[in-house]
N, C-alpha and C positions, 0 to 999 in steps of 0.2 A: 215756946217750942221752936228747935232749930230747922231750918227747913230739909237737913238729911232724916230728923228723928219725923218730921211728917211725910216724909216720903217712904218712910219705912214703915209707919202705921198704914198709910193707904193700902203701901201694898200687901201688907197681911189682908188688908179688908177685901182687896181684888183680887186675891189669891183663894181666899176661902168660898167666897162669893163663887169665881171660876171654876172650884173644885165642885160645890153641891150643884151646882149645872150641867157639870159635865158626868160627874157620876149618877144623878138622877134623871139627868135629862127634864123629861115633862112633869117627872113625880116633882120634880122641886115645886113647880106651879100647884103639886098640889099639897104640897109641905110648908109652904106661904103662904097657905089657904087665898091663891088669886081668886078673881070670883069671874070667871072663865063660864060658860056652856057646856052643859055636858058633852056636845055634837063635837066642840073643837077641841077638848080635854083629848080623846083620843084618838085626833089625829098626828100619823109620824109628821108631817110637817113642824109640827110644834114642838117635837120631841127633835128633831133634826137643830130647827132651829136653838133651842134650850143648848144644848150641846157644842154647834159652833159657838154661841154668848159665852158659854164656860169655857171654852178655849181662849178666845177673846180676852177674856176677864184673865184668867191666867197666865197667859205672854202680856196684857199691859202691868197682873202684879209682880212679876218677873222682871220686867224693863223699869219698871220703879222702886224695885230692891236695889236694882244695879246704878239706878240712878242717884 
């Protein structure tokens, strides 16, 4: 594998990745079945933070498309 065609697989993988976090936020934690606390399952902090990782995830699968 050339290293353009794995920089292109990644970044599908950090792109998709970035997508279900940022459109579920917390649900993704709970769509991955993490194994979390109920007490910290619904807090927005974890929901906030879920959200920025999917951004995160998304501009590095973006810069590694381009890359």
């Amino acid at each position: 594998m050339t290293l353009p065609a794995f920089l292109k697989f990644g970044a599908v993988l950090y792109a998709a990745v970035g997508l279900l976090h940022f459109v579920l936020g917390a649900g993704a934690e709970r769509l991955l079945d993490a194994s979390l606390p109920d007490s910290v399952r619904d807090l927005s902090a974890l929901d906030s933070q879920s959200r920025f990782y999917g951004t995160y995830f998304g501009v590095t699968g973006s810069l590694l498309w381009l890359g």
